[in-house]
C-alpha positions in Angstrom: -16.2 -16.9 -25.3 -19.2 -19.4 -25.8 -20.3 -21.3 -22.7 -19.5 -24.0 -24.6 -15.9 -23.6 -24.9 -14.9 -25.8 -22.3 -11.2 -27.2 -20.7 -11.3 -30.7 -20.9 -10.6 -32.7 -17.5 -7.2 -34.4 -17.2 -6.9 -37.9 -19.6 -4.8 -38.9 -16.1 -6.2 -38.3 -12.6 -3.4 -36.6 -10.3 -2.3 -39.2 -8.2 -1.6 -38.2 -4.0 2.6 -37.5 -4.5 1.4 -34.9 -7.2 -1.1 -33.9 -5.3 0.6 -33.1 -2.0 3.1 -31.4 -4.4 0.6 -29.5 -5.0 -0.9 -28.9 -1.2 2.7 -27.9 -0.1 3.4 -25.8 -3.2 0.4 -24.2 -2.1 1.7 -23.5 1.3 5.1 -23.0 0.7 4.8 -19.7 -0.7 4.5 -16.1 0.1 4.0 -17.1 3.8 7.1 -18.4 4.4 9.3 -16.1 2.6 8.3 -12.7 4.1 7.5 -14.2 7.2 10.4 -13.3 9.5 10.0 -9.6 8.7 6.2 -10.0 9.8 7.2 -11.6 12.9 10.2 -9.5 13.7 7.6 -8.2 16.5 7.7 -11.5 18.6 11.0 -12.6 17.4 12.4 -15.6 17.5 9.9 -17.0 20.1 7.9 -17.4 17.1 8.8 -20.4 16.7 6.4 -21.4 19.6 3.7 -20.3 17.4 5.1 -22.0 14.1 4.8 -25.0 16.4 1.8 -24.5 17.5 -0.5 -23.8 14.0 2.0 -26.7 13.1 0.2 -29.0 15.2 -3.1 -27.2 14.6 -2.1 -27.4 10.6 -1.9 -31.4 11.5 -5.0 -32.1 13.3 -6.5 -30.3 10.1 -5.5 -32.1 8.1 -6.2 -35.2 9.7 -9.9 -33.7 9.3 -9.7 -33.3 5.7 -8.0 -37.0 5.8 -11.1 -38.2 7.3 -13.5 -35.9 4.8 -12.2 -37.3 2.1 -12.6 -40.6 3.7 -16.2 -40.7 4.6 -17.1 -38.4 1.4 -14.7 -39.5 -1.6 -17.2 -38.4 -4.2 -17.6 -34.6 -2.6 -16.5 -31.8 -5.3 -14.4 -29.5 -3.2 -14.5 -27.8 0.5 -18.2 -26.2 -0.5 -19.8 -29.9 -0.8 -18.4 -31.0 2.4 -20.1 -28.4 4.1 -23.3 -28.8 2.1 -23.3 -32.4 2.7 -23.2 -32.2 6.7 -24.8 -28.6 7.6 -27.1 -28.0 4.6 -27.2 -26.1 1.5 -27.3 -22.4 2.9 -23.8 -23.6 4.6 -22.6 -25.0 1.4 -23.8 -21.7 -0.5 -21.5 -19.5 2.2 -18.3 -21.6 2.0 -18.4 -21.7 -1.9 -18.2 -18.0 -1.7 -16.0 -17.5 0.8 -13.3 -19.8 -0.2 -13.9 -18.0 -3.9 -13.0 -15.2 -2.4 -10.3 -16.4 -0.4 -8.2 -17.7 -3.2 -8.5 -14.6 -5.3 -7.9 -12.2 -2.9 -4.9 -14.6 -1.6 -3.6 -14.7 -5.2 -2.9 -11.1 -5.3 -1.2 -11.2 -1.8 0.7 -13.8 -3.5 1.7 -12.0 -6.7 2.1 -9.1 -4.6 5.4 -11.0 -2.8 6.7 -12.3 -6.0 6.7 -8.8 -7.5 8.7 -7.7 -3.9 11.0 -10.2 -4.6 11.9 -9.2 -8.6 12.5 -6.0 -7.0 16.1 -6.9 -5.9 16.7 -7.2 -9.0 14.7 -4.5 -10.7 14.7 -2.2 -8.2 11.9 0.1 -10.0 9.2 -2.5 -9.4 9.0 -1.1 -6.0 7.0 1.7 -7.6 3.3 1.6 -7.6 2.5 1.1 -11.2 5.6 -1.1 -12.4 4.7 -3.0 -9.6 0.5 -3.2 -10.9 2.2 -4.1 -14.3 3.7 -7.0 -12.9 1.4 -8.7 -10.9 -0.7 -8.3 -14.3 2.0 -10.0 -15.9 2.6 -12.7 -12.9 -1.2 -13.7 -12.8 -2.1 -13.9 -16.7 0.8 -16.1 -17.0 -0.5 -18.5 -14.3 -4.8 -18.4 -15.4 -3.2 -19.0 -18.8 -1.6 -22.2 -17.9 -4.5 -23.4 -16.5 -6.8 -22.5 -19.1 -4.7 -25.0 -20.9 -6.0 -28.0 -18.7 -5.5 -28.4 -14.8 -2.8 -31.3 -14.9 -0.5 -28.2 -16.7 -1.1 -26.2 -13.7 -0.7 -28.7 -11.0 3.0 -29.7 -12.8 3.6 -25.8 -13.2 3.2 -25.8 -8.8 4.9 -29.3 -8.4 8.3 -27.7 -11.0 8.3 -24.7 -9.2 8.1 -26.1 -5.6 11.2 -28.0 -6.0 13.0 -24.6 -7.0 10.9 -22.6 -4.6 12.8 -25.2 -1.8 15.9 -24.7 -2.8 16.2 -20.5 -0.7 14.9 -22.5 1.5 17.3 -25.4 1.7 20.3 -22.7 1.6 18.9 -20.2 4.0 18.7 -23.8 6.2 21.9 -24.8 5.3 23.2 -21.1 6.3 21.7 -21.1 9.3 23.4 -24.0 10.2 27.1 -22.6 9.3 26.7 -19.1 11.2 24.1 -19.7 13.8 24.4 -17.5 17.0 22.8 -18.6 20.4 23.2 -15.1 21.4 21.6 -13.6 18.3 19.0 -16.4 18.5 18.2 -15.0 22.2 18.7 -11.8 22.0 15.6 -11.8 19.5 14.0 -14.2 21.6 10.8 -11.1 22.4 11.3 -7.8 21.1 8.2 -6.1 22.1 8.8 -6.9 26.0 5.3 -8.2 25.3 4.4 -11.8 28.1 4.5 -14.2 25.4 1.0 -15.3 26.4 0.0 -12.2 24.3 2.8 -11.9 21.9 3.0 -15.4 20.7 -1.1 -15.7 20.1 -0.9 -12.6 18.3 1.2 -14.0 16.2 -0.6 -17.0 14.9 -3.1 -15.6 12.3 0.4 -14.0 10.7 2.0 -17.7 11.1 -1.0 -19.5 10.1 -1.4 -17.6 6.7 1.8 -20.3 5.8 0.3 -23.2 6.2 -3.8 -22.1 3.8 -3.9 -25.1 1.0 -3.1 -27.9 3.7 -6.8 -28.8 2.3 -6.2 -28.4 -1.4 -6.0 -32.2 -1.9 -9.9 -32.1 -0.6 -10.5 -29.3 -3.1 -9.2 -31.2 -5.8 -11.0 -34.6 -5.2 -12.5 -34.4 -8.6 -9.1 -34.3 -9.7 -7.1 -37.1 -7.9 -7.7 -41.3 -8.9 -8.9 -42.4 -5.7 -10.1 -39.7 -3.8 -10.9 -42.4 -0.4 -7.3 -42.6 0.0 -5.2 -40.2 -1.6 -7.1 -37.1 -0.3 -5.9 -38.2 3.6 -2.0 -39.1 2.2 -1.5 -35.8 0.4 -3.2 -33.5 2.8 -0.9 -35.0 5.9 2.1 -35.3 3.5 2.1 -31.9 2.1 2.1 -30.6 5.8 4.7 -32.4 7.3 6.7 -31.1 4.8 5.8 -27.4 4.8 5.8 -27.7 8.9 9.4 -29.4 8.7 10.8 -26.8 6.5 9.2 -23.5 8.7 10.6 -24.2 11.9 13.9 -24.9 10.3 14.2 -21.6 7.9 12.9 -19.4 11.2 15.2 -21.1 13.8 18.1 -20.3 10.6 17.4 -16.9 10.1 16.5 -15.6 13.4 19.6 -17.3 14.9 21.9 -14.7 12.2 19.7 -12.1 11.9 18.6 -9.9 14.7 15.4 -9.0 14.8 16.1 -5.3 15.1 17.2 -5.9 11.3 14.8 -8.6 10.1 12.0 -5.6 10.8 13.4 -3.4 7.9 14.2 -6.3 5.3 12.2 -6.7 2.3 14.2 -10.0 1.5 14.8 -11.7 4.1 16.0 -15.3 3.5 18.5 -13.4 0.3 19.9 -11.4 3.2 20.3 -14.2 5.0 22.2 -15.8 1.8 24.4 -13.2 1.6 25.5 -12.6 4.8 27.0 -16.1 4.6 27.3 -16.9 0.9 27.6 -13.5 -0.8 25.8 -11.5 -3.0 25.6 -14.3 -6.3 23.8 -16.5 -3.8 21.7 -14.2 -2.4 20.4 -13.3 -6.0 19.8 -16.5 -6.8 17.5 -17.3 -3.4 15.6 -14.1 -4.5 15.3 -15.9 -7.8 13.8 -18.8 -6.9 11.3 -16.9 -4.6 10.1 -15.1 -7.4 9.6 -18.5 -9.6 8.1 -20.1 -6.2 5.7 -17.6 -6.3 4.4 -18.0 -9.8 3.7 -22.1 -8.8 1.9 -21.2 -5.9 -0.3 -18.3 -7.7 -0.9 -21.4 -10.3 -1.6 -23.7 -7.2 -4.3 -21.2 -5.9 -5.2 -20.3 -9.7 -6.4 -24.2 -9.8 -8.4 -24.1 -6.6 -10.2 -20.9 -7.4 -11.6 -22.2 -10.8 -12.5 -25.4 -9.3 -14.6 -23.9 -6.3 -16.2 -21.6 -8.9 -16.7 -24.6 -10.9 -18.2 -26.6 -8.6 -20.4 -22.9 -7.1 -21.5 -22.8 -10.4 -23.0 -26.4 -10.7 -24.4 -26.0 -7.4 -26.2 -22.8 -8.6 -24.2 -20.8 -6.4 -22.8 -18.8 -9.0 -23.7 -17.6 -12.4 -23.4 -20.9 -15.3 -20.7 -18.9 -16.9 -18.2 -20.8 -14.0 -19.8 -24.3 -14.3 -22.9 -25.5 -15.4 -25.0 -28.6 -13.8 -25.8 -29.4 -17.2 -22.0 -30.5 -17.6 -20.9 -31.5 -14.3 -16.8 -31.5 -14.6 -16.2 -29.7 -17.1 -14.7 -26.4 -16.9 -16.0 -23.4 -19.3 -13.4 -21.3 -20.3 -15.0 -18.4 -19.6 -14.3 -19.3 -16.0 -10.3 -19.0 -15.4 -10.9 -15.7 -17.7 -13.8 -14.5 -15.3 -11.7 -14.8 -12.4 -8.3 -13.4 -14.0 -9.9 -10.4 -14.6 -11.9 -10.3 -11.2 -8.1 -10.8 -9.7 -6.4 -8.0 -12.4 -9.3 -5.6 -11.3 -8.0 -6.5 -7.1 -4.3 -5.8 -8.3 -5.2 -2.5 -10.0 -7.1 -1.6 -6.3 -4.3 -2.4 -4.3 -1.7 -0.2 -6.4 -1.3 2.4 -3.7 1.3 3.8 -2.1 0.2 2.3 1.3 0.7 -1.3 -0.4 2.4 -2.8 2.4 -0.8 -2.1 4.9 -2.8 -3.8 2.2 -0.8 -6.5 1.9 -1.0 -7.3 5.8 -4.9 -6.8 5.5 -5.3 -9.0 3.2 -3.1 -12.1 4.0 -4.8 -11.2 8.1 -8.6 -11.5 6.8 -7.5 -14.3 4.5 -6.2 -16.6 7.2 -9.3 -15.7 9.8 -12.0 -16.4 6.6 -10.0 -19.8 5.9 -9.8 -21.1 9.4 -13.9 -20.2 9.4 -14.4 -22.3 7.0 -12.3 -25.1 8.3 -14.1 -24.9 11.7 -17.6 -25.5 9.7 -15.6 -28.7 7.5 -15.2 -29.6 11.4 -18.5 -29.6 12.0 -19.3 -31.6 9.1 -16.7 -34.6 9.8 -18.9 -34.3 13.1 -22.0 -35.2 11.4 -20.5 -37.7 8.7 -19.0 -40.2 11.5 -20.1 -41.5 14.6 -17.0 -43.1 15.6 -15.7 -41.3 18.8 -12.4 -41.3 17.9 -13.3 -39.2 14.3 -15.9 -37.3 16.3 -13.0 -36.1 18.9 -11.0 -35.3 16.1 -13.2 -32.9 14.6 -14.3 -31.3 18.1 -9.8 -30.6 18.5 -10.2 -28.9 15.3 -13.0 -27.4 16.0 -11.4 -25.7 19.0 -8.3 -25.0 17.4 -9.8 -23.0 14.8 -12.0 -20.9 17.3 -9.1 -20.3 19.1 -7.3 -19.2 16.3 -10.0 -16.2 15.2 -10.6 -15.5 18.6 -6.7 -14.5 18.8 -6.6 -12.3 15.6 -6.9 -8.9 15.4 -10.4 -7.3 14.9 -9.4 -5.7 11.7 -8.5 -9.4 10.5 -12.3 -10.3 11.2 -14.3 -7.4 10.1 -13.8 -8.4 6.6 -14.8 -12.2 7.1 -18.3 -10.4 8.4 -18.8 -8.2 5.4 -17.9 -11.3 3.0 -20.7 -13.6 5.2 -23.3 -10.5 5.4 -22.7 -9.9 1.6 -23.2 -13.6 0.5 -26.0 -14.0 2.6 -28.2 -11.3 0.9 -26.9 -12.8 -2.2 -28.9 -16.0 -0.9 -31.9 -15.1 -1.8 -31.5 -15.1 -5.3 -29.4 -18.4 -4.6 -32.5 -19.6 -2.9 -35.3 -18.9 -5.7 -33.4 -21.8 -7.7 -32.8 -24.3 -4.7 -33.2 -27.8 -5.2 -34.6 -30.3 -2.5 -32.8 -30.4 0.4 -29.8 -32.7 0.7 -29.4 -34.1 4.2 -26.4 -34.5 6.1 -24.8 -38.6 5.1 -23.6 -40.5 7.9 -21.1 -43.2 7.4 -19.2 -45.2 10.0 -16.3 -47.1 9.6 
């Protein structure tokens, strides 16, 4: 395609209910519904740590709230960064969060193609399964090749039916809820829960990436100022609501003895109280839940490598400063085929290890980033109260990686060592330097 082929922006800006639709169709995802067979480990004391990156997810977002507050105009997570630590900073979250929300699409497709397998029960096969994530993922870059308000509606549709497992695994939970069941799961490994439950939180945490997807968007919503605080805190109170509730349901039915061996487990769930017709239609709705939230990330993606590309970050086939706003097509079709390329790699028979590898160095690269937006809120404001704000974040987030695994945070050191080498290409092309703006309220 010609660089000039180009997606129009919206005619309508996306105003802050839409978009934090579209921050907790983003979150309420892939996360959520495998979940409880990732945390079968720790059990049903994991619901300390869903409360914990709940709170954590919060104080976030309050930090994106006040981002979009002091920097309405900023294009994305990338110019944040740029803005209040400098250009080489900028340059290394562009990439990074690039990266993040392609390799996080094919963990996402990845579920979605798990859960058709009740149905179809050959898709757990290597290359049926390839053959549909193709499928799941050119569906979703096609829709927002057509214009990002078609993609953002696709995530807001699809989140109402991806609630609805939800709702009736809830609902289930409620009917046939054991306090002995509940307890009996309570810790599994015989672990002290001061090392099971932090253990735990990168797993947990990998629920609640896109609570800054309203930031991300900002060229996209009316008044940025305003509506990038209300749909970020929105969207998260309603994916932290619904977490705790669906894993206090389904460990209190489930042991987690079981839970550790289910490839479904909010349909099991449904049919152990509803029946099988039920349970079909929960793995249903996951499937179509995962096709918004691949369309969620699909939008967040293009937009990063959008706004990488005017920055000079990337290549001017993703955005050009010459245009700044519009989208080249070549762009969604550069990064479908980047993301078909990761679903052909991951076609293995040890996909399940993959799946955990990637969803674990996804969350610990996100929350890196989100301690450097930190750090930039730091900078922007002088008010104590935003300032203490940002250092809570800040520590949350380091506290967080700290916790993970090391295999989780090898691959966030290859990504930083790889894009900084890339820098110096970057930096043959840099502009003058843009200082950090400080604004008080």
């Amino acid at each position: 395609m010609s660089q000039t082929d180009v997606i129009p922006a919206p005619a309508r800006k996306l105003g802050w209910g839409l978009a934090a639709l579209v921050v907790a169709g983003n979150m309420i995802g892939s996360g959520v519904y495998l979940a409880p067979v990732a945390l079968a480990p720790t059990g049903s004391s994991s619901v300390i740590g869903w409360l914990i990156c709940g709170v954590g997810a919060m104080i976030l977002a309050a930090v994106f709230a006040g981002l979009g507050r002091f920097q309405p105009d900023a294009d994305g997570l990338s110019d944040f960064t740029r803005r209040g630590l400098g250009r080489f900073i900028g340059y290394q979250t562009a990439i990074a969060y690039w990266g993040v929300c392609l390799t996080g699409n094919v963990a996402v497709a990845l579920a979605g193609t798990g859960y058709m397998a009740f149905f179809f029960p050959q898709l757990a096969e290597p290359l049926p399964a390839a053959l549909c994530n193709l499928v799941l993922i050119g569906l979703t870059t096609a829709a927002y090749a057509s214009g990002a308000r078609v993609a953002a509606r696709l995530g807001a549709v699809t989140l109402v039916l991806g609630l609805l497992p939800l709702v009736l695994a809830i609902v289930a939970g409620a009917l046939a809820f054991s306090g002995q069941t509940f307890s009996g799961s309570w810790n599994p490994s015989g672990l002290p829960l001061a090392q099971s439950v932090p253990a735990s939180l990168v797993v947990i945490f990998w629920s609640f990436l896109g609570l800054e997807s309203a930031a991300a968007l900002s060229r996209l919503v009316r008044d940025p100022a305003r509506d990038v605080g209300r749909a970020s805190v929105g969207g998260v109170a309603l994916a932290l609501v619904v977490y705790v509730a669906a894993s206090v349901a389904v460990f209190g039915v489930i042991p987690a003895g079981e839970l550790a061996t289910s490839t479904s487990p909010f349909a099991d769930l449904a049919a152990r109280v509803f029946g099988a017709s039920v349970a079909g239609l929960v793995a249903a709705c996951a499937v179509i839940k995962a096709l918004g939230t691949i369309a969620g990330w699909t939008i967040l993606g293009g937009e990063t490598a959008r706004s990488a590309g005017e920055a000079g970050y990337l290549p001017r086939v993703f955005g050009s400063a010459t245009t700044p706003g519009r989208l080249p097509l070549t762009n969604p079709l550069i990064n479908g085929t980047i993301m078909a390329v990761l679903v052909v790699a991951t076609s293995q028979p040890t996909l399940a290890s993959q799946f955990g590898l990637l969803i674990g160095a996804c969350t610990v690269l996100t929350i890196c980033l989100y301690a450097l937006c930190c750090i930039s809120l730091f900078r922007f404001s002088t008010s104590p109260g935003w300032r203490a704000l940002a250092c809570v974040g800040l520590v949350f987030s380091v506290g967080a990686v700290v916790a993970a695994a090391p295999g989780n945070i090898v691959p966030a050191i290859v990504l930083f060592t790889v894009a900084s080498i890339g820098w110096i290409r970057v930096r043959k092309g840099a502009g003058p330097r843009v200082d950090p703006v400080s604004t008080t309220l």
